[in-house]
C-alpha positions in Angstrom: 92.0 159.1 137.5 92.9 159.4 133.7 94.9 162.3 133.2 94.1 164.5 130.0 96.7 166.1 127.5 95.5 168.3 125.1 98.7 169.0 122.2 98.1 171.4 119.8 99.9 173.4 117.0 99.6 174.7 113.8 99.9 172.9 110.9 104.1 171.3 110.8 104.5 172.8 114.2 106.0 169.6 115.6 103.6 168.5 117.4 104.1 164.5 116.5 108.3 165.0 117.3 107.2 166.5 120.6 104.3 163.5 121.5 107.1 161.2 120.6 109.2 162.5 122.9 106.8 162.7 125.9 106.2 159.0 125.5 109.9 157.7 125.0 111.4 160.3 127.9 108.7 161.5 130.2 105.1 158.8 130.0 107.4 155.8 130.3 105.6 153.0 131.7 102.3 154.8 131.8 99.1 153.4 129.5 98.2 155.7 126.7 95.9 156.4 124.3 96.0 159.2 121.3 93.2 160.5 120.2 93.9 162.2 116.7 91.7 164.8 115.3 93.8 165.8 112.0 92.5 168.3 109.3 92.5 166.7 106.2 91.1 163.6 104.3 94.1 161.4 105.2 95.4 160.8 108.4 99.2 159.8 107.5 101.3 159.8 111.2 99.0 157.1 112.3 101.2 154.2 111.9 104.5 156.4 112.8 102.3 156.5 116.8 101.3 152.6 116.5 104.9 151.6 116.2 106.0 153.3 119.3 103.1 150.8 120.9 100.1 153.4 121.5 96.4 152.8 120.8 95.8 155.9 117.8 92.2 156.8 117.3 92.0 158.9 114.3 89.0 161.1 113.7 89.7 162.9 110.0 87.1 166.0 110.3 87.2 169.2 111.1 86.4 170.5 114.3 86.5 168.5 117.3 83.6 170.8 118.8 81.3 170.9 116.6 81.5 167.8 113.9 82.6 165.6 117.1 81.2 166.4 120.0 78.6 163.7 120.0 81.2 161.6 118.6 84.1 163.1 121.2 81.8 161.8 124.3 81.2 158.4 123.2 85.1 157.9 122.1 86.0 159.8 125.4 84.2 157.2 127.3 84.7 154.5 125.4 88.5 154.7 125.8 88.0 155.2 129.1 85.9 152.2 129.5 88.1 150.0 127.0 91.6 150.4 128.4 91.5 152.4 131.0 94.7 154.5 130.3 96.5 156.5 132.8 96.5 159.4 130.2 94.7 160.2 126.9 96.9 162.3 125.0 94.4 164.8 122.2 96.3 166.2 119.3 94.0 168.4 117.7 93.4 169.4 113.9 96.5 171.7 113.1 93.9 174.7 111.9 91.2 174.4 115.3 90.9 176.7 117.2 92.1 175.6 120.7 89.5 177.2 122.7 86.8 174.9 120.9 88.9 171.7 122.0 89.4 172.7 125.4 85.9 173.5 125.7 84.5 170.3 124.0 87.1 168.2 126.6 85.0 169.9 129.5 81.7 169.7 128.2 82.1 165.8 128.2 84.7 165.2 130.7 82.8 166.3 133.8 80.8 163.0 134.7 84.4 161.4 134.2 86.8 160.1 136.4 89.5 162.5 134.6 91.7 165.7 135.4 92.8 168.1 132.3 95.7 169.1 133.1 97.8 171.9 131.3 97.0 172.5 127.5 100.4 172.6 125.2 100.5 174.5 122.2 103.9 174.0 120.1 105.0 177.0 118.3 107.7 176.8 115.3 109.5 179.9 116.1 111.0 180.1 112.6 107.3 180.9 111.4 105.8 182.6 114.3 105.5 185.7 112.5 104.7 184.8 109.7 101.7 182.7 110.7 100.6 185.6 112.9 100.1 188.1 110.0 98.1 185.8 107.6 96.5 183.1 109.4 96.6 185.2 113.0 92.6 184.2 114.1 93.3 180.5 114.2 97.3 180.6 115.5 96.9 182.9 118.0 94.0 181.5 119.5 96.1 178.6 120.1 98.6 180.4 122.3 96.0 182.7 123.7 94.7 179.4 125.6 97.7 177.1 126.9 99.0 176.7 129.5 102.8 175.8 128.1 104.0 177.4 125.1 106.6 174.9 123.4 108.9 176.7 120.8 110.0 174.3 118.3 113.4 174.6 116.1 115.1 177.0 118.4 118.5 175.6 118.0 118.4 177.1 113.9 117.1 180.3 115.2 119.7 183.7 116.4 118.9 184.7 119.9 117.3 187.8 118.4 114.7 186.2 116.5 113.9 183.8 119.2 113.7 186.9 121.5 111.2 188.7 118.8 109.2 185.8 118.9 108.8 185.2 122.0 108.1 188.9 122.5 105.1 188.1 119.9 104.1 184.8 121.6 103.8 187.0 125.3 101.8 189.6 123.5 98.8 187.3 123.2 99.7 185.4 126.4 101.6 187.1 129.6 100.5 184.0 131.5 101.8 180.6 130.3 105.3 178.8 131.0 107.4 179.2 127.9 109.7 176.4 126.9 113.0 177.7 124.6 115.1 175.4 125.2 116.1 173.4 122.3 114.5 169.9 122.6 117.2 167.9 122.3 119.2 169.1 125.5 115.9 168.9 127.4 114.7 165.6 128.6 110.8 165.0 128.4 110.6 164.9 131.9 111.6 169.1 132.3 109.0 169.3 129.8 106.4 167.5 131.6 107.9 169.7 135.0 107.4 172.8 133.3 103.7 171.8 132.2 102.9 170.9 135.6 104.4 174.3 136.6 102.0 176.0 133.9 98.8 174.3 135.1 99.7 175.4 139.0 100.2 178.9 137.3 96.6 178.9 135.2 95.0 177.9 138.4 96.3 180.3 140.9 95.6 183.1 137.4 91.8 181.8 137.9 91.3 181.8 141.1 93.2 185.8 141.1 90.3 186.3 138.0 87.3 185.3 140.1 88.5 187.4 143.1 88.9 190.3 140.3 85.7 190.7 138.4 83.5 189.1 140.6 82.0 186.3 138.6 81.8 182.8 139.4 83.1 181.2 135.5 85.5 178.8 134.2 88.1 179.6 131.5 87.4 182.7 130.6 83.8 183.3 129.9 82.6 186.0 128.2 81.3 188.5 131.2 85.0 189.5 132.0 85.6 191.0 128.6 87.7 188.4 126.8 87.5 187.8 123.4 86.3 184.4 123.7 84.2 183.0 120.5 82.9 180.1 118.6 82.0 179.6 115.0 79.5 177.1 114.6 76.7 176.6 112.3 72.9 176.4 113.1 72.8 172.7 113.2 75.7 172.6 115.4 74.7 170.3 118.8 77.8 171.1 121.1 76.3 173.0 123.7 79.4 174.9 124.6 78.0 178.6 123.7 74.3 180.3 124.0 73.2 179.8 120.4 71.0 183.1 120.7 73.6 185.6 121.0 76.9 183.8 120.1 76.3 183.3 116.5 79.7 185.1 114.4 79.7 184.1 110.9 78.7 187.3 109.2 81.3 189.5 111.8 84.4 190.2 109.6 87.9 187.6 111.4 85.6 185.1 112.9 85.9 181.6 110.3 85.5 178.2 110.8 88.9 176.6 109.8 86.7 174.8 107.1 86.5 178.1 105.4 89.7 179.4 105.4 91.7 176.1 105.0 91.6 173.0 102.5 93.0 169.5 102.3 94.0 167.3 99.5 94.4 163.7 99.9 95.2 160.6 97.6 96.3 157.3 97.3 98.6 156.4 94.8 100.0 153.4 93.4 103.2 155.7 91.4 106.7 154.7 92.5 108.6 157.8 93.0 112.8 158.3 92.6 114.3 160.5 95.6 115.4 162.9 92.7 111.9 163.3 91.9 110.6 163.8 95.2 112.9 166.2 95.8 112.0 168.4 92.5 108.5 167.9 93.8 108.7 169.0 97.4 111.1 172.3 96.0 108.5 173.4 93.4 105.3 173.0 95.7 107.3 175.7 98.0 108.7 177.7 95.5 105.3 178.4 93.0 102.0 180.0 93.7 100.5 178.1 91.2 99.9 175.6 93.9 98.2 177.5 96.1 99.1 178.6 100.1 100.4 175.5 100.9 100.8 175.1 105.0 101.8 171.6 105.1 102.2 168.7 102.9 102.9 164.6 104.5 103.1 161.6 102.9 104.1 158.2 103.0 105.3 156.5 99.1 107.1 153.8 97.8 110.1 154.6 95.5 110.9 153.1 92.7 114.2 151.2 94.3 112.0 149.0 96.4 112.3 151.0 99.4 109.6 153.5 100.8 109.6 157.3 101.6 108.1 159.1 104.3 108.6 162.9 103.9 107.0 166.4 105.9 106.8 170.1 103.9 106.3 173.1 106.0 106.5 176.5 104.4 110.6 177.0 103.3 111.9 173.5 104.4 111.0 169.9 104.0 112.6 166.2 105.4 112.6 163.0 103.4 113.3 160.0 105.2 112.8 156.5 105.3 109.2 155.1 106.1 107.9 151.6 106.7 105.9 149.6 103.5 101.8 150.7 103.6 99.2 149.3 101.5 99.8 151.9 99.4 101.2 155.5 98.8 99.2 158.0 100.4 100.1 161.8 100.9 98.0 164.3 101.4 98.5 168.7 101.4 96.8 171.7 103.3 96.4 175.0 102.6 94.3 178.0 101.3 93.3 178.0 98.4 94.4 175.0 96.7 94.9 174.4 92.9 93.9 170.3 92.8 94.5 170.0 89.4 97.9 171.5 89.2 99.0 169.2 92.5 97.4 166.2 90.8 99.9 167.1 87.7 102.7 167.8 90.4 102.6 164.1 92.1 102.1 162.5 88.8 98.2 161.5 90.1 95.7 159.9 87.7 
């Protein structure tokens, strides 16, 4: 029995730190296998996984329901097939919607020999509200369905602003187990217990739901009033809605993350100075000229030989060491993106 993890966050949540965490303190000895489903046209943490010895299957489109779900079976089974993994770890796109990936892991996972436990959304408390108010129908449908709710960067936050988040956070779910703990004086292994804990929680909260409204479903269908939608286009094969009366694209709040959100990738052969990284990463966060950008990653070489790897989120970035790649490759997200202006930014042909 191959256990199933589904990881999700928005975009610079933490959701890589937390994976590598699990595997180093709490999957030690176990076989894995990441499946990657990243928003964007370059998939950059890739090699970061593969060092820490785990099988990473990137899939670099949008939504793992509907552009994937052909795709999803056949790699679902394949891995299954090919290494037979204790546990297949699914980090979804930053901007999906987490009902479509839980939804998608059913629809193919029940003529497998696999158990979903607990879904995990990490939550960087710093930005909780923020995201909330201006990107609210994609971030809260993550919390609305997991199980564990894992608040990231807690230790730079006062205890009331962690407390007004996590008043937010239970506001959309009254149900999952909150972690708020800062990380690094948990070991992986309470996090893992307080998954487990979550997943006893959802069930017994399901089996409480049948008795309730009298309806035999799974995971919240629609008959029992909860706002539980899918955006898909006409073509779209995935079989996890009605297509007569499910359709939402001309209701006002219900996008496909293709919509709302956009990715620029490039490969680039420009050696960069830390100074000048540094004047680059400050001035994509403080100008609009830019765009909305959510996240910005990338792996470069510099011009002393060495190599940089470094992460933007809204109001902070790291730079840090990286290992040599074939070449430079970084890549942004946001809404509404100015390409040209970025491309003059980076110093891109």
């Amino acid at each position: 029995m191959t256990e199933i993890t589904i990881i999700s966050g928005f975009l610079g949540a933490g959701k890589t730190t937390l994976i590598k965490k699990l595997l180093e303190e709490a999957f030690q000895g176990e076989k894995i296998v990441l499946i990657e489903n990243e928003f964007g046209e370059i998939g950059i943490d890739g090699g970061f996984l593969k060092d820490a010895g785990i099988q990473v299957n990137e899939m670099n489109s949008g939504c793992i329901c509907c552009s994937l779900v052909g795709d999803f079976g056949t790699a679902l089974r394949e891995v299954l097939d090919t290494y037979a993994p204790d546990r297949i770890l699914i980090e979804p796109s930053g901007v999906g919607k987490l009902s479509d990936v839980v939804k998608a892991v059913e629809n193919v996972a029940g003529s497998m020999d696999v158990h979903i436990d607990s879904s995990i959304v990490v939550v960087d408390g710093k930005k909780c509200k923020m995201y909330m108010k201006n990107f609210g129908e994609f971030f809260n449908n993550q919390v609305e369905h997991a199980g564990t709710i894992v608040i990231s960067r807690t230790q730079s936050m006062t205890d009331e602003k962690l407390e007004e988040c996590a008043a937010l956070l239970r506001e959309h779910n009254a149900h999952a187990t909150m972690i708020t703990t800062p990380w690094d004086e948990l070991d992986g292994k309470q996090i893992l217990a307080a998954m487990h804990h979550a997943e006893l929680k959802m069930e017994e909260h399901e089996h409480h739901h049948h008795e309730e409204c009298g309806h035999e479903h799974h995971h919240h269908e629609e008959e029992c009033g909860h706002d539980h939608h899918h955006e898909h286009d006409e073509h779209c094969t995935c079989g996890c809605h009605d297509h007569d009366h499910h359709h939402h694209h001309d209701h006002e709040g219900h996008h496909h993350a293709d919509e709302v959100f956009t990715s620029w990738g490039v490969e680039t052969a420009h050696k960069y100075t830390a100074e000048e990284l540094q004047q680059i990463l400050e001035e994509l966060g403080g100008s609009e000229k830019y765009g909305v950008i959510l996240r910005a990653k990338g792996i470069i070489p510099g011009t002393d030989g060495g190599w940089m790897q470094f992460d933007f989120v809204p109001e902070e970035y790291e730079v840090r060491g990286g290992s040599p790649d074939y070449t430079g490759r970084l890549c942004v997200i946001g809404s509404g993106l100015n390409e040209e202006a970025l491309k003059e930014l980076f110093h891109v042909v």
